[in-house]
N, CA, C and O atoms as a printed pandas DataFrame, in Angstrom:
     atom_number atom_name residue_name chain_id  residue_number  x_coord  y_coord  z_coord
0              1         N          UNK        A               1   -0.256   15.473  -39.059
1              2        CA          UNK        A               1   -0.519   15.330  -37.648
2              3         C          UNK        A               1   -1.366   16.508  -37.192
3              4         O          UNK        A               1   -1.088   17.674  -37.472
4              5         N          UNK        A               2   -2.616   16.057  -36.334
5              6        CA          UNK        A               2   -3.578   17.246  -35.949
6              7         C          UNK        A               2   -3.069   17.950  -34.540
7              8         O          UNK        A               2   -3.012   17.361  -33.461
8              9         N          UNK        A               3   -2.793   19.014  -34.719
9             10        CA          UNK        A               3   -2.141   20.178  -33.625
10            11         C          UNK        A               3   -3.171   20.088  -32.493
11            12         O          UNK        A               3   -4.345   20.001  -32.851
12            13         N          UNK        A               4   -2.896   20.097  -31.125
13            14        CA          UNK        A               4   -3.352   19.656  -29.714
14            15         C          UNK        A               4   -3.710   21.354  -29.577
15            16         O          UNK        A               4   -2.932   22.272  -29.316
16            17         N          UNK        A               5   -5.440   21.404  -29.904
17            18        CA          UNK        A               5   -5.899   22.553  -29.635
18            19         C          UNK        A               5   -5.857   22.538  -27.377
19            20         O          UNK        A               5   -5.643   21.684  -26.517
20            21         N          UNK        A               6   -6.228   24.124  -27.398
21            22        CA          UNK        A               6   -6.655   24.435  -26.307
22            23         C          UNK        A               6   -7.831   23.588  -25.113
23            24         O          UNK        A               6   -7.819   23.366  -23.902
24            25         N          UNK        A               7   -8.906   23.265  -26.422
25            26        CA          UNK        A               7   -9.986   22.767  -25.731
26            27         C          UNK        A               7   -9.666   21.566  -25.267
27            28         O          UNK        A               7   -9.949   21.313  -24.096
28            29         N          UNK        A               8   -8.886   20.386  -26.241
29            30        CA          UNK        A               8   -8.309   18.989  -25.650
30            31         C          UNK        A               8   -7.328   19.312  -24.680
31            32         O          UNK        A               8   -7.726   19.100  -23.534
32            33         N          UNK        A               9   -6.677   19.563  -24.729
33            34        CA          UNK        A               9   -6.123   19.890  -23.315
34            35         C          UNK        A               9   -6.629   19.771  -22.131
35            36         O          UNK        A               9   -6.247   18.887  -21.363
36            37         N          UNK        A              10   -7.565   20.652  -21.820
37            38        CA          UNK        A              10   -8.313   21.113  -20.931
38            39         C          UNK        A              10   -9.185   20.082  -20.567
39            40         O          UNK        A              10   -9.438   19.849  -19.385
40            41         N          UNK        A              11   -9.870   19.174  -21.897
41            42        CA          UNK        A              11  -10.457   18.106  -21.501
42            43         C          UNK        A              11   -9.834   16.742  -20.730
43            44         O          UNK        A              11  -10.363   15.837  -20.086
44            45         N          UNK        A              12   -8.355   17.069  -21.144
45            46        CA          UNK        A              12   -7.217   15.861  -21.143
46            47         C          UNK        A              12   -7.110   15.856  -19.406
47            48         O          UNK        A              12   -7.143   14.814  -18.752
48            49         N          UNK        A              13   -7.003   16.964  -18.921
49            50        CA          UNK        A              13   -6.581   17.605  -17.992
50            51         C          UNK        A              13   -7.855   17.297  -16.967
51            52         O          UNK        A              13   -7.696   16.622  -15.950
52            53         N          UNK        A              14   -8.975   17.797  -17.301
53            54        CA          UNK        A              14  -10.262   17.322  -16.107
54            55         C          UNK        A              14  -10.163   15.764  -16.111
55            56         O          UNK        A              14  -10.256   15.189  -15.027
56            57         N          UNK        A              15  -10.007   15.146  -17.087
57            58        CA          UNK        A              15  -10.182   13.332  -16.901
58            59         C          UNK        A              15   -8.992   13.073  -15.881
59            60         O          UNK        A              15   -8.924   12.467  -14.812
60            61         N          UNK        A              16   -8.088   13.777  -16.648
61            62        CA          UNK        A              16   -6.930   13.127  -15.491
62            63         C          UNK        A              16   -7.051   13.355  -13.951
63            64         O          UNK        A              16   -6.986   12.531  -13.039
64            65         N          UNK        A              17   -7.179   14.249  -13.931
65            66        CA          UNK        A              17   -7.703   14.865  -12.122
66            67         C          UNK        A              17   -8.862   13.814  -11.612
67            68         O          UNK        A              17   -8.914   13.248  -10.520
68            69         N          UNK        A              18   -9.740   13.722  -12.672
69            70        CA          UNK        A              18  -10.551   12.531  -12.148
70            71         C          UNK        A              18  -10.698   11.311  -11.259
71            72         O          UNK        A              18  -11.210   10.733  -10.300
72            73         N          UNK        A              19   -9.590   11.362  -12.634
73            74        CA          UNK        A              19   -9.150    9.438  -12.231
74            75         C          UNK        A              19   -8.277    9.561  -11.142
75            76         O          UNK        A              19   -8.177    8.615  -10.361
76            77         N          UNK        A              20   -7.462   10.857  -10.933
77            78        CA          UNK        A              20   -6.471   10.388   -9.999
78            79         C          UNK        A              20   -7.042   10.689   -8.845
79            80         O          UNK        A              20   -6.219   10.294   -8.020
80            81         N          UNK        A              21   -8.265   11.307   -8.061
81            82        CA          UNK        A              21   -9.141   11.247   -7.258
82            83         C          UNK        A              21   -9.518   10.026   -7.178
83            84         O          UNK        A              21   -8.742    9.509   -6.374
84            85         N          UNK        A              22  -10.237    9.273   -7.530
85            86        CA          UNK        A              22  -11.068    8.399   -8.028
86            87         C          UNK        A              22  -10.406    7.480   -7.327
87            88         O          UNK        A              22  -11.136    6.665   -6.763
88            89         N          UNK        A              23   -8.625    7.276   -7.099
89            90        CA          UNK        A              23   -7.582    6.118   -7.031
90            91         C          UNK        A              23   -7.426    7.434   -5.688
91            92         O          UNK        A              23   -8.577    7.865   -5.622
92            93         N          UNK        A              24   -6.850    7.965   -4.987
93            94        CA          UNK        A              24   -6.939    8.687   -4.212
94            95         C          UNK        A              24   -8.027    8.344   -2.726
95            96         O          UNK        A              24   -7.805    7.925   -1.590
96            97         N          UNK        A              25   -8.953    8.675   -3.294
97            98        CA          UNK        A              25  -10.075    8.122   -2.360
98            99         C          UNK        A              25  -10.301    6.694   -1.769
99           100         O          UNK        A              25  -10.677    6.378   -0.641
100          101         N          UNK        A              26   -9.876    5.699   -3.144
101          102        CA          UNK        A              26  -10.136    4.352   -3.242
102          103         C          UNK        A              26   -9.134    4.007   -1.836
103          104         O          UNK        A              26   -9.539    3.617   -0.742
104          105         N          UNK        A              27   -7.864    4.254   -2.203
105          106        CA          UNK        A              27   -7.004    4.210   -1.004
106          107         C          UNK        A              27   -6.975    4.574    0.068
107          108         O          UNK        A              27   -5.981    4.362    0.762
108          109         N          UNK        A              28   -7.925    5.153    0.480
109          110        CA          UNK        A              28   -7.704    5.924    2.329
110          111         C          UNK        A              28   -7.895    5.478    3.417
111          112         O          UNK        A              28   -7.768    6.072    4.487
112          113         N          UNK        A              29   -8.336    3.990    3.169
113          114        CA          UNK        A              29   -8.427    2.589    4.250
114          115         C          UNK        A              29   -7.478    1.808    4.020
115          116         O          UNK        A              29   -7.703    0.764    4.631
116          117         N          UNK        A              30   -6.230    1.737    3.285
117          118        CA          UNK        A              30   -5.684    0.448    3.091
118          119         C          UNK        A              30   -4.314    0.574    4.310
119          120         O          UNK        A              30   -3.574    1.521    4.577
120          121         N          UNK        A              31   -4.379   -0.572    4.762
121          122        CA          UNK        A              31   -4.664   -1.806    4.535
122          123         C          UNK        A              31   -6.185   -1.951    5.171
123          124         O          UNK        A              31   -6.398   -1.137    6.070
124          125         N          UNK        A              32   -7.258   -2.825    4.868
125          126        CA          UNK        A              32   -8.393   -2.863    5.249
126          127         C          UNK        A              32   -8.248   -4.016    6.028
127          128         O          UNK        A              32   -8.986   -3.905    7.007
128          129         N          UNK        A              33   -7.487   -5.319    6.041
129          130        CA          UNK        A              33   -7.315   -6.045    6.671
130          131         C          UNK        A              33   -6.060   -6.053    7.688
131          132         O          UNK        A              33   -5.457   -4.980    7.657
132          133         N          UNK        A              34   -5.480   -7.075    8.648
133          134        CA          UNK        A              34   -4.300   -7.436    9.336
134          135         C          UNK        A              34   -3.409   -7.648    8.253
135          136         O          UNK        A              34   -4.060   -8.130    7.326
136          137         N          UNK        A              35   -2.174   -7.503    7.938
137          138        CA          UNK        A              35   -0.906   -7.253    7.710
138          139         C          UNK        A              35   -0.665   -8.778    7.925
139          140         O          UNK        A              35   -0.939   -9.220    9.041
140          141         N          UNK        A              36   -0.191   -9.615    6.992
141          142        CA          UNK        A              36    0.331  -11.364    7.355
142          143         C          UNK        A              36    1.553  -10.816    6.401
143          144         O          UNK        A              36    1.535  -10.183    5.345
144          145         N          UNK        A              37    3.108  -11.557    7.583
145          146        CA          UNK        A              37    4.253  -11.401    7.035
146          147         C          UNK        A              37    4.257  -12.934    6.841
147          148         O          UNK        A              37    3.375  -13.484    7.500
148          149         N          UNK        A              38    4.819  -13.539    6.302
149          150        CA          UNK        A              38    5.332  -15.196    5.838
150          151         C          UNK        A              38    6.424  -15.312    5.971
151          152         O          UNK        A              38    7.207  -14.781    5.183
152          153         N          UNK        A              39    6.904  -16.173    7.196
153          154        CA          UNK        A              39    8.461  -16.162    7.744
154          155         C          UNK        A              39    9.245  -17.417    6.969
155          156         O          UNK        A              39    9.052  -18.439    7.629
156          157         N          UNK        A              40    9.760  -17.586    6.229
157          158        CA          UNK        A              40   10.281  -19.163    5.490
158          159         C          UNK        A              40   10.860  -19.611    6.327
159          160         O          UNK        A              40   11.674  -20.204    5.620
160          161         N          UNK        A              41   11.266  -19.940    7.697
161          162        CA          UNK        A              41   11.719  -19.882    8.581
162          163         C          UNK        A              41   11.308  -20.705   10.035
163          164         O          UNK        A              41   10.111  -20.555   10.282
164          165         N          UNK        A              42   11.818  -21.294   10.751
165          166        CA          UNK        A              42   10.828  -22.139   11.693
166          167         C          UNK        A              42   10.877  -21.295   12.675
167          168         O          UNK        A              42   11.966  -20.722   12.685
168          169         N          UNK        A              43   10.028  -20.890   13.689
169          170        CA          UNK        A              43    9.690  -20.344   15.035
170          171         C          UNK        A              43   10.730  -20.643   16.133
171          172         O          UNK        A              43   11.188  -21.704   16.557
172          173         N          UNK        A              44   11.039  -18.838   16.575
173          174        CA          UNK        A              44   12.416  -19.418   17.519
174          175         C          UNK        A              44   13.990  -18.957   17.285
175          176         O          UNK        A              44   14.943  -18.751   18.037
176          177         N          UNK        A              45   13.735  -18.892   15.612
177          178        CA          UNK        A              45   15.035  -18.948   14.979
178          179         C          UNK        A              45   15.470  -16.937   15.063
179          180         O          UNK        A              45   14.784  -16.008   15.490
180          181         N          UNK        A              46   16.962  -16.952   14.408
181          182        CA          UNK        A              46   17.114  -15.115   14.377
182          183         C          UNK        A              46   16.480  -14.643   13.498
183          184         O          UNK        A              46   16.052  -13.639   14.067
184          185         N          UNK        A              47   16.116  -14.615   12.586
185          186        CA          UNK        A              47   15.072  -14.449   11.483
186          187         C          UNK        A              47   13.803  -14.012   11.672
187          188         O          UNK        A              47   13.326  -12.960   11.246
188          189         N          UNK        A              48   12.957  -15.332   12.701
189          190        CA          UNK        A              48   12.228  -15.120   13.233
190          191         C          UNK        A              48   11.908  -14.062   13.920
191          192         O          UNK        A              48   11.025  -13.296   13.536
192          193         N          UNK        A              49   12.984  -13.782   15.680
193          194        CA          UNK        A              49   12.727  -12.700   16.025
194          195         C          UNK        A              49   13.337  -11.430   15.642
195          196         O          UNK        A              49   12.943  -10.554   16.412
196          197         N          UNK        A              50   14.140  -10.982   14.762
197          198        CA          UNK        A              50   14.048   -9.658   13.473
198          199         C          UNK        A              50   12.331   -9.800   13.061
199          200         O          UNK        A              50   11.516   -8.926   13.356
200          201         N          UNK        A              51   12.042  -10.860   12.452
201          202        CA          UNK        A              51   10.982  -10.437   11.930
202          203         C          UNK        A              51   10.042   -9.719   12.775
203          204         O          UNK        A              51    9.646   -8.746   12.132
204          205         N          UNK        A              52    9.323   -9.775   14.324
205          206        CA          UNK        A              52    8.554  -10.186   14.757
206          207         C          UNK        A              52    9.198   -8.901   15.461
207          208         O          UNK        A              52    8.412   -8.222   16.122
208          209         N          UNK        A              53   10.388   -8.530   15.406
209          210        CA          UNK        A              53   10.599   -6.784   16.127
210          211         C          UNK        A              53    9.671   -5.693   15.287
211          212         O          UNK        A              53    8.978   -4.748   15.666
212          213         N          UNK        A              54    9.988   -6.285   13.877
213          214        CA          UNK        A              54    9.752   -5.158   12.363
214          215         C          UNK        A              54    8.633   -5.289   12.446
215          216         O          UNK        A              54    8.008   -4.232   12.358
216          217         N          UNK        A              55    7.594   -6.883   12.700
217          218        CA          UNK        A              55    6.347   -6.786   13.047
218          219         C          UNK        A              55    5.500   -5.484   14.138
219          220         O          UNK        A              55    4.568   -4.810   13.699
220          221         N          UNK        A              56    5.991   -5.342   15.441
221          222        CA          UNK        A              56    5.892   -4.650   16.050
222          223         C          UNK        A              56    6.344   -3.286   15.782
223          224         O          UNK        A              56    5.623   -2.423   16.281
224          225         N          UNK        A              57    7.474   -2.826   15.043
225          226        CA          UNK        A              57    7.594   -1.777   14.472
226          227         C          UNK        A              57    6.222   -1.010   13.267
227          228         O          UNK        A              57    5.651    0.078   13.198
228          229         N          UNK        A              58    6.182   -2.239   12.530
229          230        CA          UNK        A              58    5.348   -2.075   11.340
230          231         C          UNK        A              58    4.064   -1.574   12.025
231          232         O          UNK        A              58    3.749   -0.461   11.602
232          233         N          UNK        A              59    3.207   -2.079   12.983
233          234        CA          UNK        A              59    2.278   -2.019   13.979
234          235         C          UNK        A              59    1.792   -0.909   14.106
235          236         O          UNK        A              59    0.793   -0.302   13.717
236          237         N          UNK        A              60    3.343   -0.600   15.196
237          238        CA          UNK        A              60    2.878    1.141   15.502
238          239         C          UNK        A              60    2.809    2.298   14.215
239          240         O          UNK        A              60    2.029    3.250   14.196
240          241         N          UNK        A              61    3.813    1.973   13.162
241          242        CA          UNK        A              61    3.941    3.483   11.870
242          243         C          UNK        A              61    2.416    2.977   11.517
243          244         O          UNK        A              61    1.488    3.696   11.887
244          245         N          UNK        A              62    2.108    1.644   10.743
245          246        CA          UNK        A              62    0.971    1.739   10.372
246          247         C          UNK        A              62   -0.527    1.811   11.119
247          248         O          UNK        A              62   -1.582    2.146   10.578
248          249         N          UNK        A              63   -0.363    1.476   12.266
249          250        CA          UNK        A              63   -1.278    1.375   13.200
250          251         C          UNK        A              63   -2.349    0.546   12.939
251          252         O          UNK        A              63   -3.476    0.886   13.301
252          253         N          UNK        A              64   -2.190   -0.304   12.466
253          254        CA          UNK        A              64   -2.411   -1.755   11.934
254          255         C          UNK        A              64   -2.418   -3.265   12.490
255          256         O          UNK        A              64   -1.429   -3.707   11.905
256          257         N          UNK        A              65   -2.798   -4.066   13.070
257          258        CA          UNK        A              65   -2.262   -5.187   13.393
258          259         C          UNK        A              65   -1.628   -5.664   12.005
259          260         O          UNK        A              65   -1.982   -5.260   10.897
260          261         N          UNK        A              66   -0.070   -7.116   12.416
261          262        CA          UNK        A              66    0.795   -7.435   11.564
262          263         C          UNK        A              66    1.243   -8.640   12.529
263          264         O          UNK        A              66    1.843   -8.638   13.604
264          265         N          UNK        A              67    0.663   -9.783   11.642
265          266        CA          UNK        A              67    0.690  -11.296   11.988
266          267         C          UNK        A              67    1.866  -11.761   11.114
267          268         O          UNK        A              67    1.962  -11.747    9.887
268          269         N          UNK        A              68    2.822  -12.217   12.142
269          270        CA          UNK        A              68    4.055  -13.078   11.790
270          271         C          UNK        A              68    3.634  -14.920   11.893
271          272         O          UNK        A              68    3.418  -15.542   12.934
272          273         N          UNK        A              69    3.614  -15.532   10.308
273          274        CA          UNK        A              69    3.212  -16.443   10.322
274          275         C          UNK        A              69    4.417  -17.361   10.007
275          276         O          UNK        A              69    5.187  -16.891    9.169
276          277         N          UNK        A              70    4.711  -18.480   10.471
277          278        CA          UNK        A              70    6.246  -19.295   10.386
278          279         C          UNK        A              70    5.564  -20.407    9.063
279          280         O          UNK        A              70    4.507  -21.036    9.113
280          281         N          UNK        A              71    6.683  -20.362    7.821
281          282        CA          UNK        A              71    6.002  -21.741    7.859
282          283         C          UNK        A              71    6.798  -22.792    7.466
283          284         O          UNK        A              71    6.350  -23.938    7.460
């Protein structure tokens, strides 16, 4: 087995920082679209409005619109 010199390391080490920038950055808009929750549930029901509080909760933390859809 070949012993993990100094220099791989170091190389191991810049790629990784890379990539995890790379995924870092990629993320700093998401969500890019509206937020759709899917209620299994018909409109009206308690389910419904829980959902449609958490909707409005979800709203403000993410600052996002978040569409409660029944179906």
């Amino acid at each position: 087995m070949k012993p993990i010199t100094y220099m791989s390391l170091r190389v191991a080490l810049v790629l990784g920082l890379g990539f995890a920038s790379t995924v870092a950055v990629a993320q700093n808009d998401y969500p890019a679209r509206p937020i759709k929750v899917v209620m299994p549930f018909t409109a009206g029901g308690g389910v419904d409005t829980v959902g449609r509080i958490l909707g409005e909760g979800l709203k403000e933390v993410l600052g996002q619109s978040v569409v409660i859809e029944n179906s």
